[in-house]
C-alpha positions as CSV (number, residue, x, y, z in Angstrom):
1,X,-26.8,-103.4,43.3
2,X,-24.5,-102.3,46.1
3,X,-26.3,-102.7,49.5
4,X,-24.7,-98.9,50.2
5,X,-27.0,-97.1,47.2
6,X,-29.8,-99.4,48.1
7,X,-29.2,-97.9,51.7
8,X,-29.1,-94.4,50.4
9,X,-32.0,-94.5,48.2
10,X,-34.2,-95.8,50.8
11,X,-33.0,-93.2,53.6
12,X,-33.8,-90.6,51.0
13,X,-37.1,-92.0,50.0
14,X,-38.4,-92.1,53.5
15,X,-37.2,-88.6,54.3
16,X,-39.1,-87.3,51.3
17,X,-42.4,-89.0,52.6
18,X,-42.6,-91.8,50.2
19,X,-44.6,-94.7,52.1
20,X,-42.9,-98.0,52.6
21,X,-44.6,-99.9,50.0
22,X,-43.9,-97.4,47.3
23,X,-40.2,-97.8,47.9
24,X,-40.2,-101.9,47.5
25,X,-42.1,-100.8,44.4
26,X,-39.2,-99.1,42.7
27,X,-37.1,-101.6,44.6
28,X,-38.3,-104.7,42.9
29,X,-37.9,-102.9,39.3
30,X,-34.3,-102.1,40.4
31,X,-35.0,-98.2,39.7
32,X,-33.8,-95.9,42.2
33,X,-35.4,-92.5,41.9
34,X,-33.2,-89.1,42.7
35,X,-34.7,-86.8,45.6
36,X,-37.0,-84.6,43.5
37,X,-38.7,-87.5,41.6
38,X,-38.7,-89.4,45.4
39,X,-40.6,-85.9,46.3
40,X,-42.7,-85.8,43.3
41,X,-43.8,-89.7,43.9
42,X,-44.3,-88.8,47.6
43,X,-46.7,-86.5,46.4
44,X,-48.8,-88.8,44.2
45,X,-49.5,-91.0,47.4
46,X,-50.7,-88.0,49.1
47,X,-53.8,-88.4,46.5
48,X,-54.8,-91.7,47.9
49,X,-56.3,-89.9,51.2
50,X,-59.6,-87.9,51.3
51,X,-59.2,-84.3,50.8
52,X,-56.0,-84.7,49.4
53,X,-54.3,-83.3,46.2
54,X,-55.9,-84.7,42.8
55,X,-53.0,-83.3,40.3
56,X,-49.2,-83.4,40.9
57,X,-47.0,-81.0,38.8
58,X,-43.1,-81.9,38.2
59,X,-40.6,-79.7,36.4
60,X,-39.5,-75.5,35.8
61,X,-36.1,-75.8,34.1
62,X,-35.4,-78.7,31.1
63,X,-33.3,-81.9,32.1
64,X,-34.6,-82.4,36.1
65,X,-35.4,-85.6,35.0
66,X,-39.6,-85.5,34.2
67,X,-40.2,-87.6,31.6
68,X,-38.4,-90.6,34.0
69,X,-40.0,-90.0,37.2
70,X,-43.5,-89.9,35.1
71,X,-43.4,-93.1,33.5
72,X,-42.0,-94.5,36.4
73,X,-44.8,-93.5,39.1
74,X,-47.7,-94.3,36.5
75,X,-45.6,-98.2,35.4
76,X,-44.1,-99.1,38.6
77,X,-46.0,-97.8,41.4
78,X,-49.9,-97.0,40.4
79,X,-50.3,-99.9,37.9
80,X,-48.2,-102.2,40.5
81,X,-50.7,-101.5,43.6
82,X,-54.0,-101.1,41.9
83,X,-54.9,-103.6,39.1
84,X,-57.2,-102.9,36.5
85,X,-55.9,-99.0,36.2
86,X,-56.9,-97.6,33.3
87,X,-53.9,-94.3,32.6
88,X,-53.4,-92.0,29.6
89,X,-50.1,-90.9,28.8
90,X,-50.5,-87.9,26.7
91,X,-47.6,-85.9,24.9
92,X,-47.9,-83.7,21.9
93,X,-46.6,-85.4,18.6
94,X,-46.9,-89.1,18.8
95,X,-43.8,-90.2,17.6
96,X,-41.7,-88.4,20.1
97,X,-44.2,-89.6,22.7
98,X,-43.9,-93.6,21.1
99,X,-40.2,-93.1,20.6
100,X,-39.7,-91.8,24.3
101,X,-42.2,-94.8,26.1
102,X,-40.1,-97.3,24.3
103,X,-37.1,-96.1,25.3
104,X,-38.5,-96.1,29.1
105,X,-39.9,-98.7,28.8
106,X,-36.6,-101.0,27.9
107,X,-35.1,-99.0,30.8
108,X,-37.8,-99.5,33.6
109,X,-39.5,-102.4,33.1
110,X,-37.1,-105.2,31.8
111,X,-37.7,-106.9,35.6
112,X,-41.5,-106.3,35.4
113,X,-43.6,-108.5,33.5
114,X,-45.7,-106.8,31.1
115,X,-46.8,-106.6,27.2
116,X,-46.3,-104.1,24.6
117,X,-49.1,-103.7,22.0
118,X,-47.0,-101.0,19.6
119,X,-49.7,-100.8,17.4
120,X,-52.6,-100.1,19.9
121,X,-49.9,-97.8,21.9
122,X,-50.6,-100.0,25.5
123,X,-48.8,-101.6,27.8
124,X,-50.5,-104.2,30.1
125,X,-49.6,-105.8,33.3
126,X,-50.6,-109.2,34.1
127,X,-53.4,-107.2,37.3
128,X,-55.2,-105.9,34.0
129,X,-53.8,-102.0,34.4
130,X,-52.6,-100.3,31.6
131,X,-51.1,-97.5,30.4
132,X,-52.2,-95.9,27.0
133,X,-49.8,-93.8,24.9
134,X,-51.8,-91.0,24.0
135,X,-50.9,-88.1,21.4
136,X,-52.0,-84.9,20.0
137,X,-50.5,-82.9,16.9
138,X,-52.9,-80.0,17.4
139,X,-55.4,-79.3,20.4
140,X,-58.2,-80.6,18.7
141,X,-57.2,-84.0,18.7
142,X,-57.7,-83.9,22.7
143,X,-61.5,-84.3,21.5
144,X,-60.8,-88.1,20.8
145,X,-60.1,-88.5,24.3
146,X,-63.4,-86.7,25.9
147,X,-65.8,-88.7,27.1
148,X,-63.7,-91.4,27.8
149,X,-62.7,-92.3,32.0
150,X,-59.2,-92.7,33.1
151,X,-57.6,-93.4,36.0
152,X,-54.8,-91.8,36.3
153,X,-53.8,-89.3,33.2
154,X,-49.9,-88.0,33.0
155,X,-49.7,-84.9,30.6
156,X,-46.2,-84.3,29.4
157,X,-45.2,-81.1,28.5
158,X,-48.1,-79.6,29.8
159,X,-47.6,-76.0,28.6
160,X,-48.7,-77.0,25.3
161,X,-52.3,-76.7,26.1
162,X,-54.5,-74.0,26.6
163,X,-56.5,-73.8,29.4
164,X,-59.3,-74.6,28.0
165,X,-58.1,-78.0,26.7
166,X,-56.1,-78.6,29.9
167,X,-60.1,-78.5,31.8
168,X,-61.3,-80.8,29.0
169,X,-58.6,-83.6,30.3
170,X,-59.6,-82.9,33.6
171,X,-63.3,-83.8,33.1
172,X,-61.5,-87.3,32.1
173,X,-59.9,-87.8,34.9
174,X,-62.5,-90.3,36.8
175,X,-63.1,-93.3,38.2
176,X,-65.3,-96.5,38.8
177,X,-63.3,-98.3,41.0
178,X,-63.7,-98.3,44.5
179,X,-60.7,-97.5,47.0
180,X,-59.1,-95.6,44.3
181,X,-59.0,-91.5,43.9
182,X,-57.9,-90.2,40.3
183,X,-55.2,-88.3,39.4
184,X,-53.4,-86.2,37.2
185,X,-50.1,-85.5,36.5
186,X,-48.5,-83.0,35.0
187,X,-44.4,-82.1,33.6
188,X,-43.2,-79.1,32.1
189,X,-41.0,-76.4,31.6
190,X,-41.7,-72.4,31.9
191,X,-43.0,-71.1,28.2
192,X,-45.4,-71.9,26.1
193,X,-49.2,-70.9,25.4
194,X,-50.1,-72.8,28.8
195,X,-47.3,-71.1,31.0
196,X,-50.0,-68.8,32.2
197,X,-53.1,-71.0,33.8
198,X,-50.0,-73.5,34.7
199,X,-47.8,-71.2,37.0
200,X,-51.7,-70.2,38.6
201,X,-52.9,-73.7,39.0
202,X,-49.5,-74.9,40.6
203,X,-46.3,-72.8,40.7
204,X,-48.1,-69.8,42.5
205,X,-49.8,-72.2,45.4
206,X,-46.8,-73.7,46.1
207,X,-44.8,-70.8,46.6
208,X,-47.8,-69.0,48.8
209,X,-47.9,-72.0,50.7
210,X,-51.1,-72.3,50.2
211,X,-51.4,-75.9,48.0
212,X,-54.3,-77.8,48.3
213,X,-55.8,-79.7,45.6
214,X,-52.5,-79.4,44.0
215,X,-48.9,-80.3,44.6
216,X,-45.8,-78.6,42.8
217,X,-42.1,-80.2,43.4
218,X,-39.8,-77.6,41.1
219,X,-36.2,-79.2,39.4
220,X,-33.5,-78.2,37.8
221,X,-30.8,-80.1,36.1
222,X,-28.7,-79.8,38.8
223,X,-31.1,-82.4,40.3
224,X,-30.5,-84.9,37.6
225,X,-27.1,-86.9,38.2
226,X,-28.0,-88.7,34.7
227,X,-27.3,-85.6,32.4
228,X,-24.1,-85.3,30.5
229,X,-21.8,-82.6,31.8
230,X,-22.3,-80.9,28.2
231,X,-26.0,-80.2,28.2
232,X,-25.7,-77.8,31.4
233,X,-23.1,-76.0,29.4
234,X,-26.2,-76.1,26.8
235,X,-28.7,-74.3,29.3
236,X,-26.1,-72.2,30.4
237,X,-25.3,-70.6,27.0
238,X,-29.0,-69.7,26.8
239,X,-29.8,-65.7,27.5
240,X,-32.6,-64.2,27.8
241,X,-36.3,-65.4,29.1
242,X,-34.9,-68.6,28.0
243,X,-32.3,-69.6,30.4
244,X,-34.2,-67.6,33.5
245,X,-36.4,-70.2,32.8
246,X,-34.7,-73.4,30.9
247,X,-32.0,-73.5,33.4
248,X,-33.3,-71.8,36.6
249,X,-36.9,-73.1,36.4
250,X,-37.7,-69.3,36.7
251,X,-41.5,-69.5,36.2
252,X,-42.0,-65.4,37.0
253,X,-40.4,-64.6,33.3
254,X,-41.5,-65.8,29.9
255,X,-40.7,-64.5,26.3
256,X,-42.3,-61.2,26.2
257,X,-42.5,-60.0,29.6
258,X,-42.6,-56.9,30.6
259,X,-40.4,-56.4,33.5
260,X,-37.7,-58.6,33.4
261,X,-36.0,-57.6,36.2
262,X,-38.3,-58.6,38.5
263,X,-36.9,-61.4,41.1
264,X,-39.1,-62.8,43.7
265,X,-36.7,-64.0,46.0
266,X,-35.1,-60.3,46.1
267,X,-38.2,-57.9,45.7
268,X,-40.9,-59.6,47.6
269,X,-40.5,-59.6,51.3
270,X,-41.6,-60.5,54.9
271,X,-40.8,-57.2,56.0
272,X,-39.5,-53.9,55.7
273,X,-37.5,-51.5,57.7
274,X,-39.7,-48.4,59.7
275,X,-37.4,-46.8,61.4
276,X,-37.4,-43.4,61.0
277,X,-39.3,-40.7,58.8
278,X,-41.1,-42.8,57.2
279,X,-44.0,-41.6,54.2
280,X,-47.2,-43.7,53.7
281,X,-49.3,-43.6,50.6
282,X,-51.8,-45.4,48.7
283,X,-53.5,-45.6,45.7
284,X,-56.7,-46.9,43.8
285,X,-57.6,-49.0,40.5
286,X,-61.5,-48.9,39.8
287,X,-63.5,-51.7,38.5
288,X,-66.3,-53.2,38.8
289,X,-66.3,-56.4,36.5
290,X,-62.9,-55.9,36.8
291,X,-61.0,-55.4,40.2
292,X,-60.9,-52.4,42.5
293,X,-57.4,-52.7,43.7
294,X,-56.2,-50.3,46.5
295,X,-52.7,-50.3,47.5
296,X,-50.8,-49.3,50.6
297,X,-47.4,-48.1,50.2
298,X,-44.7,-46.0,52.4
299,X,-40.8,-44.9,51.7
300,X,-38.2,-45.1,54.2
301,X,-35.6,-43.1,55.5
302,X,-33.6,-44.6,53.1
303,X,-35.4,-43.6,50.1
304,X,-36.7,-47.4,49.8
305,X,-40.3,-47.9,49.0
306,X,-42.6,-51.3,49.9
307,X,-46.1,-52.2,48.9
308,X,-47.0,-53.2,52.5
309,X,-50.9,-54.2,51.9
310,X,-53.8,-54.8,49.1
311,X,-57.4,-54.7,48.7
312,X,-58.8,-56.8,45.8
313,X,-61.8,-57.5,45.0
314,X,-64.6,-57.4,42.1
315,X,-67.9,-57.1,41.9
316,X,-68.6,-54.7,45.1
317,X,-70.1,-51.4,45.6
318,X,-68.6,-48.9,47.1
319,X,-69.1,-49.0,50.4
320,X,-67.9,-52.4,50.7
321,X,-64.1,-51.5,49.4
322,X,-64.7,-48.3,51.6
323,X,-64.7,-50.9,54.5
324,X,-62.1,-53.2,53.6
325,X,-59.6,-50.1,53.1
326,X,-60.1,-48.7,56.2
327,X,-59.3,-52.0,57.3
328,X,-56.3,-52.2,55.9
329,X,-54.9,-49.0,57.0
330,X,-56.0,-49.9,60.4
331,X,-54.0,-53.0,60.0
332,X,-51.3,-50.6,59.7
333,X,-51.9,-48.1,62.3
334,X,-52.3,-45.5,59.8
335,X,-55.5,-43.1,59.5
336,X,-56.9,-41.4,56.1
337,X,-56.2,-38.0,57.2
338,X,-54.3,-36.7,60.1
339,X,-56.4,-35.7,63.3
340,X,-53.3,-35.0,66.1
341,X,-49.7,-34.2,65.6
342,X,-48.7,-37.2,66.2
343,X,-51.4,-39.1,63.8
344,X,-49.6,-41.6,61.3
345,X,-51.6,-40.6,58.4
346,X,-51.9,-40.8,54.3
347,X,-49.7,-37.7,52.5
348,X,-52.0,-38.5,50.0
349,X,-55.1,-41.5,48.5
350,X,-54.6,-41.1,44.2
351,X,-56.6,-42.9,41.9
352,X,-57.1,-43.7,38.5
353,X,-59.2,-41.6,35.8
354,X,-61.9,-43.5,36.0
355,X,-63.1,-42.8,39.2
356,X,-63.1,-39.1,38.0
357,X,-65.2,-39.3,35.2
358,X,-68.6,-37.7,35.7
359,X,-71.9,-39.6,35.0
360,X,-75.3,-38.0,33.6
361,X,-76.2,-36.5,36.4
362,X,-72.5,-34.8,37.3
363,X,-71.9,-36.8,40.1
364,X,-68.5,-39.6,40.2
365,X,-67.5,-42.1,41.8
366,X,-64.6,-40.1,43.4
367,X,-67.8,-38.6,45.3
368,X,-69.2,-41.4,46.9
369,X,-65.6,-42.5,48.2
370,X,-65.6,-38.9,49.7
371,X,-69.3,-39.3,51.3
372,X,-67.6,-42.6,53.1
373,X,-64.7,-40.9,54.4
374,X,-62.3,-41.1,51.6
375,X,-60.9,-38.6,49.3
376,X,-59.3,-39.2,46.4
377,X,-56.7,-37.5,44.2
378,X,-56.0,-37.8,40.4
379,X,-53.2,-40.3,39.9
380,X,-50.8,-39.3,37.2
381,X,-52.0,-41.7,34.4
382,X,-49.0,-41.2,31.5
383,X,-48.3,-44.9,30.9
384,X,-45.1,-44.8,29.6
385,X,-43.4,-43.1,32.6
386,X,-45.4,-44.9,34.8
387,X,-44.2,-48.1,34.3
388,X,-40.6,-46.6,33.6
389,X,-40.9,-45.5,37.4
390,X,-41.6,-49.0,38.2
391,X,-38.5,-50.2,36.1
392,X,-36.3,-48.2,38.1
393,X,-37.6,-49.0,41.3
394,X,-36.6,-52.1,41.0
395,X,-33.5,-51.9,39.4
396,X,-31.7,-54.8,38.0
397,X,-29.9,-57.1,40.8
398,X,-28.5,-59.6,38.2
399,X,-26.4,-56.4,37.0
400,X,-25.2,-55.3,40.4
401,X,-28.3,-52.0,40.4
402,X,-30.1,-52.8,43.7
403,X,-33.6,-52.3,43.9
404,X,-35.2,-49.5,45.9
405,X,-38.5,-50.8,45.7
406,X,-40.1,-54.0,47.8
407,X,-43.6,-55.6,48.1
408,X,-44.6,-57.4,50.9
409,X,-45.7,-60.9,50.5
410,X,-49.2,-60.4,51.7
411,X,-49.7,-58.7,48.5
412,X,-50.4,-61.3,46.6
413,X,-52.6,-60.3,43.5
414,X,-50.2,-57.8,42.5
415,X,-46.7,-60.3,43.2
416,X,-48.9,-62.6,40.7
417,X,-49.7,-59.8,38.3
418,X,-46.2,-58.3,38.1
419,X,-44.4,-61.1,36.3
420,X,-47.1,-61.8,33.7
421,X,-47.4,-58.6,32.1
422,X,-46.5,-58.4,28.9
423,X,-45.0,-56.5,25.8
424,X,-47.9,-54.6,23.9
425,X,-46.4,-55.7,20.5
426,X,-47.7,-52.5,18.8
427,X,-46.1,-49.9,21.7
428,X,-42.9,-51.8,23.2
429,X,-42.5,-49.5,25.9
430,X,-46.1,-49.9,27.0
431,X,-47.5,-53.0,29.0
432,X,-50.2,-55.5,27.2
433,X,-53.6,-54.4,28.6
434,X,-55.0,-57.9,29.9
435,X,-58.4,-58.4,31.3
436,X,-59.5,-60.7,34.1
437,X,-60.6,-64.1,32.9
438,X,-64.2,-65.8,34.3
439,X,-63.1,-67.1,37.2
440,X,-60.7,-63.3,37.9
441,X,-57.8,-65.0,37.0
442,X,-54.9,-62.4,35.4
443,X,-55.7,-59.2,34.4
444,X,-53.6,-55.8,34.8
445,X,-55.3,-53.9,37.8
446,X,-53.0,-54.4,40.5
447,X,-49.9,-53.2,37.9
448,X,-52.1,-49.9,37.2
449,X,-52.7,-49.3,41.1
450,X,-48.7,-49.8,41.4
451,X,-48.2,-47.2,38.7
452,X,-50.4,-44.9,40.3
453,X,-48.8,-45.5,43.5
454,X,-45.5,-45.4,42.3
455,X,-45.1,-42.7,39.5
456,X,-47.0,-40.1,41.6
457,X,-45.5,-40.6,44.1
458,X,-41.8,-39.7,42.3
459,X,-44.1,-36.3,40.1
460,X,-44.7,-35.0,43.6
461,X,-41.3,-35.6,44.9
462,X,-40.3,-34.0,42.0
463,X,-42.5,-31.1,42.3
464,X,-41.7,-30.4,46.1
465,X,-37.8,-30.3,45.1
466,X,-38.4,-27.9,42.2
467,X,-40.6,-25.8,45.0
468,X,-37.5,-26.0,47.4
469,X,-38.6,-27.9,49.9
């Protein structure tokens, strides 16, 4: 191998964080990794420390290379290091996984000794670790795999599998040995039944910032040098859901969503222009096993609106949100209700119906917000021109119709919710209602305080113009 690519493999394998070690690893196989499987294996020896991550995620759009990088951290680095490894390699439908390990393996290990037992699915390397070819046709064959303690597990095409089965892995993912962490890792692509709990458990803690027990390295197939020149024409005939997220690695859009317009890297921001006249709103979601979402919104001189701030949170009385809100406007410099002429304060505080509705005794909820200081307004609630508002406010930038509304990125229940609403198949024009699951993950109560915010917002700008103000 020419001592130039040696030279520029190990530049970039030290600049991604990959230890010293792990590079002669690959080295001595005479595999060179590209920069986002360098980045990915970087990642995997962040799980040797303490308090480091314990699941690595690799992928978004289809060719970044996945399936090589996988095999390749679990054959040539973990099982090289660490002997007696115990890893399970799963993929749904075994002959597509068995078809793919063979081909990998003639292409990664043909300098590494090792044995292939085809029939028991395992290769072995002469320090006793191994690497199991595991399968599944249909969700419940994960349950021959529970129980059992592996090492190391790789998922491939992790999407696949619910939630629930994805946790039922987990609880495999063990060890015995000392001086060695488990881990997982996980490939993928946007879609699929697991697109949901895999875009929470990874994509949306990597783009927060905010990854901990996880780590997420996004490609594209623009990152992998190995694919024919024809299969990006492939990706790039898709439309649709499908090539936002086949050859963009868009994990905000998947088939059925709701507001497909919706771009991170244009509507959510670090800030927004003040200058000027400038309105200030906010509106209210009630729950109580559910969410209470309050938002804070305001419009420019420019007619542009932001989402500056949120309140979430479930399982609180009253007075609690009542605190946290008035937080949050204070935040802002912004009071309930105007005291001075100069006071920066709410035009108006709407909420939805259900705060309204009055209880045995004739007394709402509305009520006690009012006894703590805030009064609320009926939100308009028509669901159909609610979200339509929403539509237009932010426009459609891959069409050249800028958007006119923003949300900050401190808002982050609602940037989460936005994206994974969905279609109600039985009223297209209507969003899927979705509850909150056990641990409050999902749900549709930030999108209903947006709608409040938003289309009453443009019923009483409406009204005031027909008024002739």
């Amino acid at each position: 191998m020419p001592n130039n690519i040696v030279d520029h493999f190990a530049a970039a394998a030290l600049a991604a964080g990959c230890p010293f070690d792990q590079l002669l690893n690959f080295n001595r196989a005479g595999v060179l990794l590209q920069p986002r499987q360098l980045a990915a294996s970087a990642a995997a020896r962040l799980c040797d420390r303490p308090g480091g991550p314990t699941a690595v995620g690799f992928g978004g759009a289809r060719g970044g290379g996945k399936t090589f990088w996988l095999v390749a951290q679990m054959a040539l680095d973990d099982c090289q290091r660490f002997p007696g490894l115990k890893c399970l390699l799963l993929r749904k439908v075994g002959k597509s996984n068995l078809e793919n390990f063979e081909d990998l393996r003639r292409r990664l290990l043909p300098r590494i000794p090792h044995t292939w037992a085809a029939s028991r699915a395992t290769l072995t390397f002469p320090n006793g670790s191994r690497i199991i070819a595991g399968h599944f046709q249909c969700e419940k064959d994960i349950d021959a795999y529970l129980g059992l303690e592996y090492d190391v597990i790789g998922i491939e095409e992790a999407t696949t599998l619910t939630a629930r089965k994805y946790q039922d892995i987990v609880t495999c993912n063990r060890t015995s040995k000392p001086g060695w962490r488990p881990r997982l890792y996980s490939t993928t692509n946007p879609g699929g039944v697991g697109h949901a709990w895999f875009r929470t458990a990874y994509v949306i803690p990597f783009q927060s910032r905010l990854e901990s027990a996880t780590r997420f390295i996004p490609a594209t197939v623009a990152d992998n040098a190995f694919n024919n020149a024809d299969y990006r024409l492939v990706l790039e005939r898709l439309t649709g859901w499908q090539r936002r997220a086949w050859l963009d690695g868009d994990w905000d859009i998947a088939a059925g969503q709701f507001f497909t317009t919706f771009r991170r890297d244009i509507h959510v921001v670090d800030q927004f222009n003040l200058n000027g006249d400038v309105e200030w709103f906010a509106a209210l979601d009630y729950g109580f096993n559910h969410y209470t979402v309050a938002l804070l919104g305001c419009t420019n001189a420019d007619g542009q609106t932001c989402v500056l701030d949120e309140h979430a949170a479930r399982g609180w009385v009253p007075e609690r949100h009542a605190e946290a809100i008035k937080a949050m406007l204070q935040r802002h410099h912004v009071a309930l209700a105007a005291r001075g002429r100069y006071d920066i304060a709410l035009r108006r505080f709407v909420a939805g119906p259900d705060v309204f509705a009055r209880k045995s005794d004739g007394a709402t909820i509305a009520d006690q917000y009012r006894q703590l200081g805030i009064s609320l307004r009926p939100a308009a609630t028509d669901r159909i021109n609610g979200w339509a508002a929403i539509h237009k406010g932010l426009g459609d930038p891959a069409a050249g119709v800028p958007p006119t509304l923003f949300i900050h990125r401190r808002c982050t229940r609602l940037i989460d919710c936005l994206p994974a609403l969905q279609h109600d198949p039985t009223r297209p024009e209507d969003v899927l209602k979705i509850n909150p699951d056990d641990d409050g993950i999902g749900g549709d109560d930030a999108a209903d305080a947006l709608r409040y915010l938003i289309a009453t917002r443009a019923r009483t700008v409406t009204a005031m113009r027909l008024r002739g103000f």
